[in-house]
N, CA and C atoms as an extended XYZ file, in Angstrom:
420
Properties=species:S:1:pos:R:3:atomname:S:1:resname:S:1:resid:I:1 pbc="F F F"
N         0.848       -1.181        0.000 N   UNK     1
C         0.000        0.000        0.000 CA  UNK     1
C         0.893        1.245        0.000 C   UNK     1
N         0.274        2.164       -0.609 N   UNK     2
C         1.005        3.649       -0.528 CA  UNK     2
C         1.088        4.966        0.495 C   UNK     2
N         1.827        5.320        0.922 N   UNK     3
C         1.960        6.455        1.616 CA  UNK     3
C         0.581        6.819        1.999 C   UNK     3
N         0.467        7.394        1.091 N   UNK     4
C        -1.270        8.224        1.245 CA  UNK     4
C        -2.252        6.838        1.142 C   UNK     4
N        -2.247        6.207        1.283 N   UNK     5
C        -3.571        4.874        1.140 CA  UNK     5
C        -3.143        4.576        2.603 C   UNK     5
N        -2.262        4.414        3.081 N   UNK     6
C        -1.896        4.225        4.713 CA  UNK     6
C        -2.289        5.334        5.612 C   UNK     6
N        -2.424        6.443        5.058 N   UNK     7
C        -2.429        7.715        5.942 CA  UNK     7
C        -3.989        7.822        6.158 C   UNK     7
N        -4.327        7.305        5.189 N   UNK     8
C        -5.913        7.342        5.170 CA  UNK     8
C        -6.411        5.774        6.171 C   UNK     8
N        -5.845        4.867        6.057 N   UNK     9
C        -6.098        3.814        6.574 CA  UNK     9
C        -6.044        4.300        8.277 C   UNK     9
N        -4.527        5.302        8.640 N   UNK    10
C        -4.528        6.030        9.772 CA  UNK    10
C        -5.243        6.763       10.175 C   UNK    10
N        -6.136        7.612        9.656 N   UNK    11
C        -7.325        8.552       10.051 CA  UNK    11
C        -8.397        7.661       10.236 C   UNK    11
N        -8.947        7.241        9.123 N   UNK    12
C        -9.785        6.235        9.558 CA  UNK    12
C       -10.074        5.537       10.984 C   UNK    12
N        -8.978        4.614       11.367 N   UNK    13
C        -8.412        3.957       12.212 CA  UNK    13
C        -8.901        4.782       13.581 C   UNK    13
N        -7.892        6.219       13.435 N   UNK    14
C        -8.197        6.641       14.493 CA  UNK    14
C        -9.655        7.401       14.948 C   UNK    14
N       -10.361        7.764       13.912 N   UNK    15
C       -11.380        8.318       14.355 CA  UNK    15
C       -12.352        7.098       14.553 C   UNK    15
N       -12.169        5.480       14.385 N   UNK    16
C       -12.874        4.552       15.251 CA  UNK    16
C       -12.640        4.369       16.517 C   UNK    16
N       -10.997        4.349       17.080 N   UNK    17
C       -10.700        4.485       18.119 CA  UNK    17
C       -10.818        5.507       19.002 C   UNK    17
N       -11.108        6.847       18.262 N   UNK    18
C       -11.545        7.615       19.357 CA  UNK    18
C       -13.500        6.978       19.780 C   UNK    18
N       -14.106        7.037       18.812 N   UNK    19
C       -15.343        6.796       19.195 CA  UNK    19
C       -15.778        5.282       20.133 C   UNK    19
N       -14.880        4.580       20.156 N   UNK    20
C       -14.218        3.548       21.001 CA  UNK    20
C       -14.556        3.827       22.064 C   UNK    20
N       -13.592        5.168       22.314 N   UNK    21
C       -13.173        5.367       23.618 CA  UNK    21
C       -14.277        5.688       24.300 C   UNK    21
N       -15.157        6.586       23.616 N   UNK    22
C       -15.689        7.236       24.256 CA  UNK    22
C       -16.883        6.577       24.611 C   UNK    22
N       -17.321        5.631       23.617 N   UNK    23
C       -18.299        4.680       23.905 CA  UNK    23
C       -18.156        3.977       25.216 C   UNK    23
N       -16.720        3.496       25.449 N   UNK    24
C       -16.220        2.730       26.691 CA  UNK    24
C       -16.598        3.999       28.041 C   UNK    24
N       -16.413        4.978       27.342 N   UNK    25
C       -15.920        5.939       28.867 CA  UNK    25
C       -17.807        5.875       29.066 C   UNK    25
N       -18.014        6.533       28.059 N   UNK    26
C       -19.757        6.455       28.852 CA  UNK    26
C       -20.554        5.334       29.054 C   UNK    26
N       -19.938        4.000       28.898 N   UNK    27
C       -20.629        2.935       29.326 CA  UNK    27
C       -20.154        2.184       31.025 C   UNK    27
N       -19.307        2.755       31.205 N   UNK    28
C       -18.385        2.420       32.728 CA  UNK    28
C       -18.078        3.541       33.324 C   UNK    28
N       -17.979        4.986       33.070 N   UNK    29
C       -17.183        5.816       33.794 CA  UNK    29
C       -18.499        5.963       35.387 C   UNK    29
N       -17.751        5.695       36.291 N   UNK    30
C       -18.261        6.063       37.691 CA  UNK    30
C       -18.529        7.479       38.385 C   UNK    30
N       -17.816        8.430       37.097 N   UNK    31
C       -17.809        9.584       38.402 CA  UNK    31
C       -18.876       10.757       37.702 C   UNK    31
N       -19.987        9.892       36.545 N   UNK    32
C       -20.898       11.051       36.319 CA  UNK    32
C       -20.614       11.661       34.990 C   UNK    32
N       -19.054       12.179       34.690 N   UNK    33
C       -18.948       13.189       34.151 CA  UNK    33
C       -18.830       12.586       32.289 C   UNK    33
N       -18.549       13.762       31.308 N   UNK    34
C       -18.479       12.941       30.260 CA  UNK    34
C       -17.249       12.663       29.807 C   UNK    34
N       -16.226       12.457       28.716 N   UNK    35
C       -15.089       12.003       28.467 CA  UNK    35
C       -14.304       13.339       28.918 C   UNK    35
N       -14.828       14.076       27.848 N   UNK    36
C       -14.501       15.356       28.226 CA  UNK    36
C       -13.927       16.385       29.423 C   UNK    36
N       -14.983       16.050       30.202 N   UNK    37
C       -15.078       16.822       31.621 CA  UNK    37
C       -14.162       15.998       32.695 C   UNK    37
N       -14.206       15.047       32.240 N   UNK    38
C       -12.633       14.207       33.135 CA  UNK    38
C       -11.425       14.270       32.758 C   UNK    38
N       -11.399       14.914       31.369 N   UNK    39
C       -10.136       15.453       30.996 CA  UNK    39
C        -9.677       16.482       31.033 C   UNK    39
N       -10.712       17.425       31.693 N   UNK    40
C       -10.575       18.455       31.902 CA  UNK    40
C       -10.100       18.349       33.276 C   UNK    40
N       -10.776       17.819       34.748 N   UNK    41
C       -10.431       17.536       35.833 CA  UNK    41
C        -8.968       16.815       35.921 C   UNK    41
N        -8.938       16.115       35.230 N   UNK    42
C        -7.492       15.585       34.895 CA  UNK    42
C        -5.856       16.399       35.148 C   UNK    42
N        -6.501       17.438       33.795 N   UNK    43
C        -5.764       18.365       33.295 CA  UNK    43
C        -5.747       19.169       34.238 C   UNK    43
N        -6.290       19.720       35.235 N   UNK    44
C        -6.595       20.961       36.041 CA  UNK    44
C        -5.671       20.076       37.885 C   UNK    44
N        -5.984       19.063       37.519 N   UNK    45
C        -5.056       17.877       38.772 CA  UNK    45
C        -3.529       18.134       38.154 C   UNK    45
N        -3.260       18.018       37.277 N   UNK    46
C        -2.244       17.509       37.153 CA  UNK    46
C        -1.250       18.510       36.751 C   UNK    46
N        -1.955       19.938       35.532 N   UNK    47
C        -1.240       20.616       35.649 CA  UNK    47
C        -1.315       22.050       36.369 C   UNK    47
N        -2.451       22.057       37.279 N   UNK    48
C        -2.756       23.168       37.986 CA  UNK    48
C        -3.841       24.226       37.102 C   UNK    48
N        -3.997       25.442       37.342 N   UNK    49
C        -5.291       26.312       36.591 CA  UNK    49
C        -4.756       26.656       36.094 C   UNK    49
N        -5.378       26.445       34.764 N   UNK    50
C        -5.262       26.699       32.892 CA  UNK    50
C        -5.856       27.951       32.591 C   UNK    50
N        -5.551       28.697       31.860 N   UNK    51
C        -6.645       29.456       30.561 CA  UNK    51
C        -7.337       28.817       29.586 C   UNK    51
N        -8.741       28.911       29.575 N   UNK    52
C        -9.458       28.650       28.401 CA  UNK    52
C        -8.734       28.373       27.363 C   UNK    52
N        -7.719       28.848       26.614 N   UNK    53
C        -6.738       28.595       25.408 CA  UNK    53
C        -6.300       27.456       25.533 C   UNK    53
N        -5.517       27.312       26.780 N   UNK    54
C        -4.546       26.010       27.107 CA  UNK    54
C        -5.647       24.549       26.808 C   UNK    54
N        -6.870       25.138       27.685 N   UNK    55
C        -7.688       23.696       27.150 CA  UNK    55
C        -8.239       23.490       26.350 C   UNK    55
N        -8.360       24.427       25.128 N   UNK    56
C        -8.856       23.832       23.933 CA  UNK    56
C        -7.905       23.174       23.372 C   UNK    56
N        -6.311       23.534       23.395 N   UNK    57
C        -5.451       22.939       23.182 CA  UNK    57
C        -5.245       21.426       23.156 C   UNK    57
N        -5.397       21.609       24.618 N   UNK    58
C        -4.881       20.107       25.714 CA  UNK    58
C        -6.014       19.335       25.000 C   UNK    58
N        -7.517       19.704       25.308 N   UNK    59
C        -8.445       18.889       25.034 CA  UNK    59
C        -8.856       18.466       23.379 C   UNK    59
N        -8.551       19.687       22.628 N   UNK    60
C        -9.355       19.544       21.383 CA  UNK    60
C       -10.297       19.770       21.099 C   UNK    60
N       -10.797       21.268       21.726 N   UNK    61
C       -12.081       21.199       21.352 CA  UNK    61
C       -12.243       22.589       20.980 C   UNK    61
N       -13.231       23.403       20.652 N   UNK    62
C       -13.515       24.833       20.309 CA  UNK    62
C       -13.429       25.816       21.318 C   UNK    62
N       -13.506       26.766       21.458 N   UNK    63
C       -13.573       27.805       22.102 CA  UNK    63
C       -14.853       27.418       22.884 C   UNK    63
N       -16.092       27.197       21.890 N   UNK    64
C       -17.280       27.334       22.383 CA  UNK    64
C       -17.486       25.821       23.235 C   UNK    64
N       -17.098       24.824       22.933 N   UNK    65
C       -16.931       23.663       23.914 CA  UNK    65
C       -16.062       23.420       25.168 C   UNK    65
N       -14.983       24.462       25.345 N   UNK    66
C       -14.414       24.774       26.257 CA  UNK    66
C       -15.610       25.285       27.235 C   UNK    66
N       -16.104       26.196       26.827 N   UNK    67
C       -17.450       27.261       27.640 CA  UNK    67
C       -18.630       26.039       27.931 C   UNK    67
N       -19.139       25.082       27.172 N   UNK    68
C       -19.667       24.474       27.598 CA  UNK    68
C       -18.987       23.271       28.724 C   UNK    68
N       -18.397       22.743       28.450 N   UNK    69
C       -17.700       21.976       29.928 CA  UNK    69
C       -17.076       22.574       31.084 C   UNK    69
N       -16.377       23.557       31.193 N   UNK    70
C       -16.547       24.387       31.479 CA  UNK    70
C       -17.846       24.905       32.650 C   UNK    70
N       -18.766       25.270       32.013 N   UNK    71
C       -19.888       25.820       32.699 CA  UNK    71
C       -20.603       24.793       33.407 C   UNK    71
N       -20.705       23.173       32.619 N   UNK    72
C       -20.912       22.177       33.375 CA  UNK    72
C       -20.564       22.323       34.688 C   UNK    72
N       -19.350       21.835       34.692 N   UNK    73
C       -18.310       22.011       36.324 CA  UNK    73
C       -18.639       22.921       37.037 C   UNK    73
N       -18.329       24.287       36.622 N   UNK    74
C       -18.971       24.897       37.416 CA  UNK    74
C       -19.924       24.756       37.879 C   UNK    74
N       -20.983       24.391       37.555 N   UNK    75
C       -22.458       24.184       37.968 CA  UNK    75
C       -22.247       23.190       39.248 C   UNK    75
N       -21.611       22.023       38.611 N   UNK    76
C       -21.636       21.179       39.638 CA  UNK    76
C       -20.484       20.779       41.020 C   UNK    76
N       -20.014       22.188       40.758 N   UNK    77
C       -19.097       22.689       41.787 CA  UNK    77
C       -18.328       22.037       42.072 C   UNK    77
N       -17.337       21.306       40.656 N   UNK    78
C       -15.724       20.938       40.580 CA  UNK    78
C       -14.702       21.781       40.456 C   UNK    78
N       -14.879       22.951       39.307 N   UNK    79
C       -14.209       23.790       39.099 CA  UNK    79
C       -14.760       25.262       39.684 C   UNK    79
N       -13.629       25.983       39.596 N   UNK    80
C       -14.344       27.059       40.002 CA  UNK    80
C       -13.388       28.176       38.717 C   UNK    80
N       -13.923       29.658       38.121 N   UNK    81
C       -13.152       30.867       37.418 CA  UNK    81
C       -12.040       31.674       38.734 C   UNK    81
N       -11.260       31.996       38.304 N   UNK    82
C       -10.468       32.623       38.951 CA  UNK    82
C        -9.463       34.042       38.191 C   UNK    82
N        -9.615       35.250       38.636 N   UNK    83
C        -9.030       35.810       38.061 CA  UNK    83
C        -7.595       36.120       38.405 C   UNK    83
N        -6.634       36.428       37.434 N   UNK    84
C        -4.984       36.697       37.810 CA  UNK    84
C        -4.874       37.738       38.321 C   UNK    84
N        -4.081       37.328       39.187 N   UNK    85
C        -3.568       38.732       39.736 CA  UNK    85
C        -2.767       39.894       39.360 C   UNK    85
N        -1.780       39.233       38.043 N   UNK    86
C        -1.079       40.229       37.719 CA  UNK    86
C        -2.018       40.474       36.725 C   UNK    86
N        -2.468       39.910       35.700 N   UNK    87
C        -3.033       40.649       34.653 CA  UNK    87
C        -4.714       40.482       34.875 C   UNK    87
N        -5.404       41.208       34.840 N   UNK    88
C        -6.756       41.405       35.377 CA  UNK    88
C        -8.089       41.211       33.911 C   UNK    88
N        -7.033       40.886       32.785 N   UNK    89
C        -7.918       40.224       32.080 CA  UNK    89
C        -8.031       38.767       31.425 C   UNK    89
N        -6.925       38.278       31.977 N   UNK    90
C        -6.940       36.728       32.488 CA  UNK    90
C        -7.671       36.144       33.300 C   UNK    90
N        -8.623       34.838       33.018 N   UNK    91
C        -9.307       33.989       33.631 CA  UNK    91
C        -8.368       32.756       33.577 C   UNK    91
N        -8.554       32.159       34.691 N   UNK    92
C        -8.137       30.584       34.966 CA  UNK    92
C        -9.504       29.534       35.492 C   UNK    92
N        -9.185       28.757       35.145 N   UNK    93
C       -10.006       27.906       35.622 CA  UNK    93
C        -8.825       27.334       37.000 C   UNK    93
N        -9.719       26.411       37.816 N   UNK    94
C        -9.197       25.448       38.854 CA  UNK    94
C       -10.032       24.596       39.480 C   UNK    94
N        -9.321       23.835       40.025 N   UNK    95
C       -10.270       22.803       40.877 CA  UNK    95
C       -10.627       22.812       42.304 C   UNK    95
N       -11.901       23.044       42.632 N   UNK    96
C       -12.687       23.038       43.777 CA  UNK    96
C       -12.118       22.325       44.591 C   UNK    96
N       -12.664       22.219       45.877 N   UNK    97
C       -12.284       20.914       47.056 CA  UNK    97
C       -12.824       19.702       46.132 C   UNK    97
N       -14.235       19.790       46.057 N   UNK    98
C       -14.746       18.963       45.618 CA  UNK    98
C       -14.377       18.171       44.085 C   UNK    98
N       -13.795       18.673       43.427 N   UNK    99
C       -12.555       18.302       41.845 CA  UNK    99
C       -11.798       17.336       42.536 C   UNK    99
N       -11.399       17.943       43.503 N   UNK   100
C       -10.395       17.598       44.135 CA  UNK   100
C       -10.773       15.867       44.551 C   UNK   100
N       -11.575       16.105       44.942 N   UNK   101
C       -11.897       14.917       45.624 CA  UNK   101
C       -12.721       13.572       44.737 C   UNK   101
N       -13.043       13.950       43.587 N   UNK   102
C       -13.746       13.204       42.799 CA  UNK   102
C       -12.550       12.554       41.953 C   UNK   102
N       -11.121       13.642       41.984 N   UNK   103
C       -10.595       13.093       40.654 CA  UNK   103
C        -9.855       11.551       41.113 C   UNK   103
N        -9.528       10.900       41.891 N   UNK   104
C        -9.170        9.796       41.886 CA  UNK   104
C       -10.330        8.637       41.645 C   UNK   104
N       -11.414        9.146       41.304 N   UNK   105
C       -13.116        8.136       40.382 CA  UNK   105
C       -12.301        8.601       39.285 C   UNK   105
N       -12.496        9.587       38.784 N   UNK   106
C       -11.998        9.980       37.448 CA  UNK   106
C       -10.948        9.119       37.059 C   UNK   106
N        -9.723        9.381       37.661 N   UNK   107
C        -8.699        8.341       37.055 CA  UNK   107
C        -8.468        7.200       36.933 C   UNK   107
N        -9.082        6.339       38.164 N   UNK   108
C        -9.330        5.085       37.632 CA  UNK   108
C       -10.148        4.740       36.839 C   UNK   108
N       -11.634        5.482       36.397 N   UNK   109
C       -12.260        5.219       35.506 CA  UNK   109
C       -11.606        5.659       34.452 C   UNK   109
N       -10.713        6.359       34.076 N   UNK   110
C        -9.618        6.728       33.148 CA  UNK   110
C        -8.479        5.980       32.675 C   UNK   110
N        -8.262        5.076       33.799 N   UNK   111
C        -7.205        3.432       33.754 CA  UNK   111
C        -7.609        2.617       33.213 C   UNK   111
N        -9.025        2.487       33.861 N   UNK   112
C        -9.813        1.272       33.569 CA  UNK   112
C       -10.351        1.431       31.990 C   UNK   112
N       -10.430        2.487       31.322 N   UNK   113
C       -10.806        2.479       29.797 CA  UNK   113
C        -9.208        2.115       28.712 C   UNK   113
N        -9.067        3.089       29.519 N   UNK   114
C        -7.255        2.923       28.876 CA  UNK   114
C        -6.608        1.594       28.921 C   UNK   114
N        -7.262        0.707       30.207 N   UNK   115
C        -6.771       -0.931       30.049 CA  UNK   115
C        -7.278       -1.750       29.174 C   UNK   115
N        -9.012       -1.274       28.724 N   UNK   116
C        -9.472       -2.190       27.896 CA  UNK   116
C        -9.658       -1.930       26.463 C   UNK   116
N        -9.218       -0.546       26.304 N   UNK   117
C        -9.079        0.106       24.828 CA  UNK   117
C        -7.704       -0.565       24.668 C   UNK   117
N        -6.873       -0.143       25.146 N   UNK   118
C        -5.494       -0.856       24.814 CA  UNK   118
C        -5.332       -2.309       24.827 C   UNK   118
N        -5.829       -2.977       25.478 N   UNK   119
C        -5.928       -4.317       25.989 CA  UNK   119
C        -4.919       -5.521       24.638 C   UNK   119
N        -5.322       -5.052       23.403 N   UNK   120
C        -4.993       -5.756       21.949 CA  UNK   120
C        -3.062       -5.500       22.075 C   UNK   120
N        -2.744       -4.407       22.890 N   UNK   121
C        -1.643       -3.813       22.390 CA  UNK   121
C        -0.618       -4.446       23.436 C   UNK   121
N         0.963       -4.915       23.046 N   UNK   122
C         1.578       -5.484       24.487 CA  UNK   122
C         2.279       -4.129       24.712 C   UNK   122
N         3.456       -4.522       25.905 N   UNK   123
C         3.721       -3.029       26.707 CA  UNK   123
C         4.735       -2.648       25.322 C   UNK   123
N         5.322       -3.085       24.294 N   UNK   124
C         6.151       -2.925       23.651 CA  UNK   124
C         5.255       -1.696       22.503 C   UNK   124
N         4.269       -2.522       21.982 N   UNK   125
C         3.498       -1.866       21.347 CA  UNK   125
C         2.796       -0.604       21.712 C   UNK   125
N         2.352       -0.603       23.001 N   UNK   126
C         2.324        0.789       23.349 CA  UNK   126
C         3.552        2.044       23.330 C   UNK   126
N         4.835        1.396       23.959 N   UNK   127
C         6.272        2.179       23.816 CA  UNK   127
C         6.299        3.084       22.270 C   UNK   127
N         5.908        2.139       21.405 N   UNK   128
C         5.949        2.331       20.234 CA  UNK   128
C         4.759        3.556       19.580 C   UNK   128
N         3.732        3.430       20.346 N   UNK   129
C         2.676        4.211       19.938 CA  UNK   129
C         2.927        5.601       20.694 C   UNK   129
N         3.469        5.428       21.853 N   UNK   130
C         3.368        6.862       22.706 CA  UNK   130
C         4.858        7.663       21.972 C   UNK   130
N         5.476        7.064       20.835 N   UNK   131
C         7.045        7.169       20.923 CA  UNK   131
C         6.723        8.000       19.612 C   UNK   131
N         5.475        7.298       19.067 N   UNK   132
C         5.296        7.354       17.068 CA  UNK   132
C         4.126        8.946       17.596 C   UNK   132
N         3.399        8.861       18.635 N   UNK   133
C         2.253       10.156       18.829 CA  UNK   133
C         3.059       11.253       19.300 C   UNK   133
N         4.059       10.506       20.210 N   UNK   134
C         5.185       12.211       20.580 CA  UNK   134
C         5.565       13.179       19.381 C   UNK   134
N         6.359       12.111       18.389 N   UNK   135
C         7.027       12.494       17.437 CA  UNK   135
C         5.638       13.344       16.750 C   UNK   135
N         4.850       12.894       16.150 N   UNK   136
C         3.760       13.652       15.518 CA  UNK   136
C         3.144       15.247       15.934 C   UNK   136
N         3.341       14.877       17.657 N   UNK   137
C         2.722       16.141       18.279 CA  UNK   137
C         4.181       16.940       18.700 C   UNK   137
N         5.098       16.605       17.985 N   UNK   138
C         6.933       17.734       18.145 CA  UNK   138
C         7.221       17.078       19.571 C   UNK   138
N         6.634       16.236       20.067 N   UNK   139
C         7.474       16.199       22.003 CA  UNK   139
C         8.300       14.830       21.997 C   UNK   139
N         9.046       14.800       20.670 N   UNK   140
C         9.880       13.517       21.088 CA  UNK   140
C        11.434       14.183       20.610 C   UNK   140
């Protein structure tokens, strides 16, 4: 097969495996939220309060889907807006007590998809995938 007949076989591929995922995450996830909104809690655990920018980034999603998950959380009083101190037209997001306290549901329901989406793959084959997605996204 050719370059481009593979690249296409690769898109393909992956936009089943994302819908995979997500099928898995909303058929088992324990802590309520949607794929989304645990990657957002995730992200806000792990690398502290973001700007709106950073998580459309991180997450992949629009401006305007940022605002909707986003406003979710808020509602349900995981995250909370926060403004900067040095610059006063900066918003951050962060995580509540309560973020706080949900995100270890989150991550194991985040293990537990990641064990059975991957499940086909051995530890070699993953090395290989996180090694081949670095390179793609410049972090290798």
């Amino acid at each position: 097969m050719d370059r481009r007949k593979l690249l296409n076989v690769y898109v393909e591929n992956f936009i089943i495996h994302r819908n995979q995922w997500e099928a898995e995450w909303s058929r088992t996830n324990r802590c309520g939220l949607s794929s989304a909104q645990g990657g957002l809690i995730t992200l806000l655990m792990e690398k502290g309060p973001l700007q709106a920018k950073d998580l459309m980034f991180r997450l992949g999603v629009s401006s305007g889907g940022v605002t909707v998950i986003t406003n979710n959380l808020i509602q349900k009083g995981l995250i909370s807006r926060v403004k900067s101190d040095t610059d006063k037209r900066a918003v951050y997001f962060e995580l509540t007590e309560r973020g706080k306290e949900l995100y270890p549901i989150v991550e194991l329901d985040t293990n537990q998809v990641m064990d059975r989406i991957f499940s086909e793959l051995s530890d070699i084959e993953v090395a290989i995938l996180a090694q081949l997605f670095g390179k793609l996204s410049g972090k290798s």
